[in-house]
C-alpha positions in Angstrom: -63.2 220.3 87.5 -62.8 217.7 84.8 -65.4 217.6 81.5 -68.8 216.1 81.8 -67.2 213.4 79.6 -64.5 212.5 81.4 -67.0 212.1 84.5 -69.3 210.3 82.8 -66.5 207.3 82.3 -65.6 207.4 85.9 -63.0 210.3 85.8 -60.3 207.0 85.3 -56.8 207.2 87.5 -55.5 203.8 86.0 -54.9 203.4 82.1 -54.2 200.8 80.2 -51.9 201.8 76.9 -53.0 201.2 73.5 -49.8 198.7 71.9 -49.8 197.0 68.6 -50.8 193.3 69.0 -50.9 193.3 72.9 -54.1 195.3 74.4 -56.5 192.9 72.2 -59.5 192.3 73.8 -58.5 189.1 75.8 -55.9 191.5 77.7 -58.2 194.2 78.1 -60.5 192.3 80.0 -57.4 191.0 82.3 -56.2 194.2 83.3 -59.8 196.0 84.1 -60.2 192.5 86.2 -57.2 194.0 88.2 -57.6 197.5 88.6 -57.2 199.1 84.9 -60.6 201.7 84.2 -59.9 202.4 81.4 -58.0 200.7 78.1 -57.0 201.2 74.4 -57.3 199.3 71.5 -54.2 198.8 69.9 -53.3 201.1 67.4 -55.1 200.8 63.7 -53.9 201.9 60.8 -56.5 204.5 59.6 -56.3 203.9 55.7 -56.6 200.0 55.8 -59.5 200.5 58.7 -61.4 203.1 56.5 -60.9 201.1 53.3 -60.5 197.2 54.3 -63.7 194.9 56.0 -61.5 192.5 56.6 -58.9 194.7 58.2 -61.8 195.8 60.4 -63.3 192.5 61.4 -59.6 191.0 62.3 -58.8 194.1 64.7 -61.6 195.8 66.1 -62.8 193.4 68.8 -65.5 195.7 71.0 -67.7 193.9 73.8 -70.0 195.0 75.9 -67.9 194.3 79.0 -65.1 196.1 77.3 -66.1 200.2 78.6 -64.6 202.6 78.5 -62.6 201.9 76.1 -60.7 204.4 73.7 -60.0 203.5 69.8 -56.6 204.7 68.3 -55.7 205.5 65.2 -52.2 206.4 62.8 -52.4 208.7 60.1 -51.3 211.3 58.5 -54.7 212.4 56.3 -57.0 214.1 58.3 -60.1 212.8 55.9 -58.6 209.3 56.0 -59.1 209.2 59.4 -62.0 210.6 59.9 -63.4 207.4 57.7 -62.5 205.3 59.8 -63.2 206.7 63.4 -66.7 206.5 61.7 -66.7 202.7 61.4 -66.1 202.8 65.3 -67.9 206.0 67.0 -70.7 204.1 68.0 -68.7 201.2 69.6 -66.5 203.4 72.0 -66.1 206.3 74.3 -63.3 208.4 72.5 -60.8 208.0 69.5 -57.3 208.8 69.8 -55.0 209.8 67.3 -51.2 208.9 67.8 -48.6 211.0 67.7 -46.4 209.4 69.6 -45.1 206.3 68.1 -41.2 207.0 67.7 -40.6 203.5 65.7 -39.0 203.5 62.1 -41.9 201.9 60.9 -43.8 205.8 62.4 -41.3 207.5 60.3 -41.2 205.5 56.3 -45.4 205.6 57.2 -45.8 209.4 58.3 -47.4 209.2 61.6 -46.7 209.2 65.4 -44.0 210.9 66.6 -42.8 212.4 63.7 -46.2 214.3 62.8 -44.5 216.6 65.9 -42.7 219.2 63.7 -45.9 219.3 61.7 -48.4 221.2 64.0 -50.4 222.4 61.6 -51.2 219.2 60.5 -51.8 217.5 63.9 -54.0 220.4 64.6 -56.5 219.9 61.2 -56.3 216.4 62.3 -58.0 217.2 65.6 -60.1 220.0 64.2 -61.7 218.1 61.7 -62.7 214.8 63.5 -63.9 216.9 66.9 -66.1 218.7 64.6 -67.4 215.4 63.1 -67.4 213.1 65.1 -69.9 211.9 68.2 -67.2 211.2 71.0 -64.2 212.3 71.8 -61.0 213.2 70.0 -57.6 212.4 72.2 -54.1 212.9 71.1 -51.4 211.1 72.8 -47.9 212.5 71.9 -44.3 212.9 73.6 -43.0 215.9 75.0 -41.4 217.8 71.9 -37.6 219.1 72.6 -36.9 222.6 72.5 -33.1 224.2 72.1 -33.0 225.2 75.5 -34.7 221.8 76.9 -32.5 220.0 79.3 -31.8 216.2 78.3 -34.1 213.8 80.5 -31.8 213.4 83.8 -30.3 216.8 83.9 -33.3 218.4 85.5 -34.2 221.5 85.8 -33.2 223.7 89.2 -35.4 223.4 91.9 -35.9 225.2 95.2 -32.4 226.7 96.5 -30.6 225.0 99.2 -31.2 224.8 103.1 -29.8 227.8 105.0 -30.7 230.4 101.4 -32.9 233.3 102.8 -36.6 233.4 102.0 -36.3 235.7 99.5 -33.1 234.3 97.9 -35.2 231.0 97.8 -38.1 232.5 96.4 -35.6 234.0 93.4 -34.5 230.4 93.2 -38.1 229.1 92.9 -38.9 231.2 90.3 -35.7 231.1 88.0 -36.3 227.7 88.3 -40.1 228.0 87.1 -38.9 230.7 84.5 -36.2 228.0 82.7 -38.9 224.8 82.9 -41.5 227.2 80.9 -38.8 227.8 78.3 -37.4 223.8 78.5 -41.1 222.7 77.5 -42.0 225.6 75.8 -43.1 223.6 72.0 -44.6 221.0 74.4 -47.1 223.3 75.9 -47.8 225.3 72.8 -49.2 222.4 70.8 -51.0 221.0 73.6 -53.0 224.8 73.9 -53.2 224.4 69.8 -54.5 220.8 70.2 -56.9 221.7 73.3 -58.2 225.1 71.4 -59.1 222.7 68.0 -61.0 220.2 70.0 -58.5 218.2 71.7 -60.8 216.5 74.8 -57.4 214.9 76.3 -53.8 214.8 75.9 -51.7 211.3 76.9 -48.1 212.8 77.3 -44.8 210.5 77.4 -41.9 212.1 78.9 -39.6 211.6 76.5 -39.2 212.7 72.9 -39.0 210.5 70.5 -35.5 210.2 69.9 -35.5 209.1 73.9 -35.6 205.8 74.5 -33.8 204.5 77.4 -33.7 208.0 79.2 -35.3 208.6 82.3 -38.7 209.5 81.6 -39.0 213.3 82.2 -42.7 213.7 84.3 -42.0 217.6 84.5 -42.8 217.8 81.2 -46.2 216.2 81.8 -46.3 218.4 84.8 -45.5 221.4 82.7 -48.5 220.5 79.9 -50.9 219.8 82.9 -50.5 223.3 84.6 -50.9 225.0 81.3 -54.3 222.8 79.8 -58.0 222.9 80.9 -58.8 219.5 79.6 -57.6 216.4 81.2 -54.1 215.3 80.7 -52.6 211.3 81.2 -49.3 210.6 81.7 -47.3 207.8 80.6 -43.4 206.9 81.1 -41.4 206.1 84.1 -44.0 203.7 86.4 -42.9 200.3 87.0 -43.9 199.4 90.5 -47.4 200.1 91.7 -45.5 202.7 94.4 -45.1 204.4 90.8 -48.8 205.1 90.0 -49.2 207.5 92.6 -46.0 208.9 92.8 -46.7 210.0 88.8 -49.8 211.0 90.0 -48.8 213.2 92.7 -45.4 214.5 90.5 -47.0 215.1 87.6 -50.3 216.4 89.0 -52.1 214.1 86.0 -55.9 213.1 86.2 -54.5 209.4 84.8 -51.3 207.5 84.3 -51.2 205.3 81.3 -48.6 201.7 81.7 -47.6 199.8 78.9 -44.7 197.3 79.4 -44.9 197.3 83.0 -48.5 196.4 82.8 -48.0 194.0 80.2 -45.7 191.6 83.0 -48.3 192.7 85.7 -51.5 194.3 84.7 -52.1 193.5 88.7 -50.3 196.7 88.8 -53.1 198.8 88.5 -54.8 197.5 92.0 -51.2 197.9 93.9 -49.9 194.0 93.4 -46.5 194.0 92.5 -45.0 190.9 90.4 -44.2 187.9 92.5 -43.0 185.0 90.8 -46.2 183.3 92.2 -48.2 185.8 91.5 -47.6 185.6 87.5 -48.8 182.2 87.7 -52.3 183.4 88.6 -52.5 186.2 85.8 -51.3 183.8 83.2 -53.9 181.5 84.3 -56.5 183.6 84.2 -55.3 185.5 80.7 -55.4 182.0 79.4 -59.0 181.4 80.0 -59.7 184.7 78.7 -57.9 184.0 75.6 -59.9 180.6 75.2 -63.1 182.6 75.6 -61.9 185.8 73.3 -59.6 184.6 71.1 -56.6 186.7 69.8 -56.6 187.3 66.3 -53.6 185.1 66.0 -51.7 183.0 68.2 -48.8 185.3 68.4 -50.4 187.7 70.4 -50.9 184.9 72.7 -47.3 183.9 72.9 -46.1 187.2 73.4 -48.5 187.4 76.2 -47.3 184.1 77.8 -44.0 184.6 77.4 -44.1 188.1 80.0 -47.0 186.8 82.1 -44.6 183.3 82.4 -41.1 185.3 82.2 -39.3 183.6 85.4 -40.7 180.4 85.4 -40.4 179.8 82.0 -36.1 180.7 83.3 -36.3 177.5 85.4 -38.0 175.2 82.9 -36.2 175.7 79.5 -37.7 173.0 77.9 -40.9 174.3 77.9 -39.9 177.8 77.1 -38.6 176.2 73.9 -41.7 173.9 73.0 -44.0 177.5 73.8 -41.8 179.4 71.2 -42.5 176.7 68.4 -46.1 176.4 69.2 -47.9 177.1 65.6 -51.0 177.0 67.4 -53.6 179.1 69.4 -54.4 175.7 71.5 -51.0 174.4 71.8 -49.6 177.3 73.5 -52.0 177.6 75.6 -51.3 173.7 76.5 -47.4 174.4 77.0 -49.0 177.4 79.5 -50.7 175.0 81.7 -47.8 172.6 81.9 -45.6 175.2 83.2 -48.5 176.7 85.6 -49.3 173.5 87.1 -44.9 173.0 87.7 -44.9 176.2 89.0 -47.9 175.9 91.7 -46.2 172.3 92.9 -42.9 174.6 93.3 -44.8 177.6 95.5 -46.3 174.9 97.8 -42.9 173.3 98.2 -41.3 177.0 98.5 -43.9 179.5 99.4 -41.7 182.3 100.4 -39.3 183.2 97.2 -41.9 182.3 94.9 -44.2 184.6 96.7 -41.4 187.5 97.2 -41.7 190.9 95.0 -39.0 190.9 92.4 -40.7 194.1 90.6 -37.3 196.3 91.9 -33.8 196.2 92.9 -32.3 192.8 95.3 -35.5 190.6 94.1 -34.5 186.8 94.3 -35.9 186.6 90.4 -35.9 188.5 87.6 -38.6 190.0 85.9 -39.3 190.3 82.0 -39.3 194.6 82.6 -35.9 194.1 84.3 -34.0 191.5 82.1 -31.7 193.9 80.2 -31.2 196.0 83.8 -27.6 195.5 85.2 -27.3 198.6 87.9 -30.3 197.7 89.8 -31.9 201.0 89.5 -34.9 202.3 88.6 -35.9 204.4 85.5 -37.5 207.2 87.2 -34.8 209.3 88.1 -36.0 212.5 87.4 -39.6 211.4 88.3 -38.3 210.5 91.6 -36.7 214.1 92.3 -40.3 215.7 91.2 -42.0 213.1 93.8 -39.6 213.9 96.2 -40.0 217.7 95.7 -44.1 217.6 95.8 
């Protein structure tokens, strides 16, 4: 039975991630065009939002069309922030505080990820702005490692093998139960100290922070969603739209968040994998977005272009070098529609390839998400096992 307020924004399945200088409005309004219901701003720094008009101005960029949308903040003072999710309460459905950042730049400034060993902290964080504020207060976090926690990819034991009697493979079952309470054990107990201090949702990535390339770990999420009343998101491990549901149906989430894998194909959230074809479209359309709602700088735009155009920008180099010394909003755009309008001649002279999935293993291109990939696999081993086991 989720919260009034969740069902008042449409109890959302398919999240877009908050990420620093890449889910500006523009993007926003690409992804809900495909599937995403609901998105985050990027994240703001709460002392320069609270203290700095101009810091305000050049990174909050709400529209009407723009709903639900969820404002995020770093810090590491809970009156500090409070300031600043002021400026915006009106203008949004929720603020989020992060606490799961695991960059260096999270560390030297105090926030994300390494606010985890500080509970206490995290916790007067929550308490104060629930009390204060008129939405919402969301936390999203990674799952916090315990001594006895398995790294991501060992697992944790599941059911006991074919041929065990019933009642050998119910003791199975429940050792197995008994050691993934005690692996996510500091996971869990924050979430019930962030739930009972106000927390109105919890975003969990399956990995801690010192995890980066690991499988993502959706038992964890799993774990935290069994334990928690309010709604929980998860986020790690989808890269396909086969994903989305698999998370959902592993993790037993109300939401999955993407990030990077939306950020090649936002058409991920309606079940549209990326086709080498089918990038052209989304560029297209992100550039007329960007024309109407421009990005704060042009940047964001590049970085943007340069994902959305990954594999055809491959085949025409020359353009892929004129779009990375574009000093201009307007001129990248321009290098876009050069390579758009090369690409479409190419899908009506070879429909098939360019039109062919290349979001997974044997795909005749290769995607952005995949460069750095050499075995061909896919990152959600352990996720996989969960789905397999639901």
């Amino acid at each position: 039975h989720p919260p009034p307020w969740w069902r008042s924004i449409g109890s959302p399945t398919r999240v877009l991630a908050p990420m620093v200088n890449q889910s500006e409005l523009a993007f926003r309004l690409l992804a809900r065009r495909h599937g995403a219901q609901l998105c985050y701003t990027p994240m703001l720094h709460a002392a320069n939002f609270a203290s700095d008009e101009v810091y305000r101005q050049d990174n909050f960029d709400p529209h009407p069309s723009d709903r639900p949308l969820v404002v995020q903040f770093c810090g590491d003072v809970p009156a500090t922030l409070l300031a600043a999710a002021r400026h915006v309460e009106a203008r949004c459905d929720a603020v989020e505080i992060n606490c799961g950042c695991p960059q260096g730049i999270a560390r030297r400034g105090h926030y994300g990820a390494f606010l985890l060993d500080e509970p206490d902290l995290i916790v007067s964080m929550v308490s104060l702005l629930a009390s204060q504020l008129s939405v919402p207060v969301l936390v999203k976090m990674r799952t916090v490692r315990s001594r006895e926690e398995p790294a991501a990819g060992e697992g944790v034991e599941g059911e006991g093998a074919a041929g065990e009697t019933a009642a050998a493979g119910e003791t199975a079952a429940a050792a197995a139960e008994a050691a993934e309470a005690a692996a996510y054990k500091r996971t869990v107990e924050l979430g019930l100290a962030l739930q009972a201090a106000g927390c109105a949702l919890l975003t969990l990535h399956g990995r801690t922070k010192e995890q980066r390339s690991m499988p993502c770990d959706w038992r964890a999420i799993r774990a935290l969603k069994r334990a928690l009343s309010i709604p929980v998101v998860a986020n790690g491990g989808v890269e396909a739209p086969e994903d989305v549901a698999a998370c959902l149906s592993a993790t037993e989430a109300d939401g999955v968040m993407s990030s990077e894998a939306a950020l090649e194909n936002p058409a991920i959230f309606e079940g549209v994998g990326a086709s080498r074809a089918g990038q052209l479209a989304l560029a297209r359309e992100y550039v007329e977005l960007a024309r109407r709602h421009p990005p704060r700088c042009s940047s964001v735009v590049k970085a943007h272009l340069f994902k959305l155009l990954y594999m055809a920008l491959q085949a025409h180099h020359g353009l892929r070098v004129r779009l990375g010394s574009a000093s201009s909003f307007a001129a990248a755009c321009d290098v876009a529609e050069e390579v758009i309008a090369l690409e479409e001649a190419e899908a009506a002279r070879n429909p098939a390839p360019m039109a062919a999935r290349c979001d997974g293993p044997g795909a005749p291109f290769l995607t952005w998400y995949r460069r750095h990939r050499s075995d061909g696999k896919q990152s959600v081993a352990v996720a996989g096992t969960l789905a397999a086991e639901a």
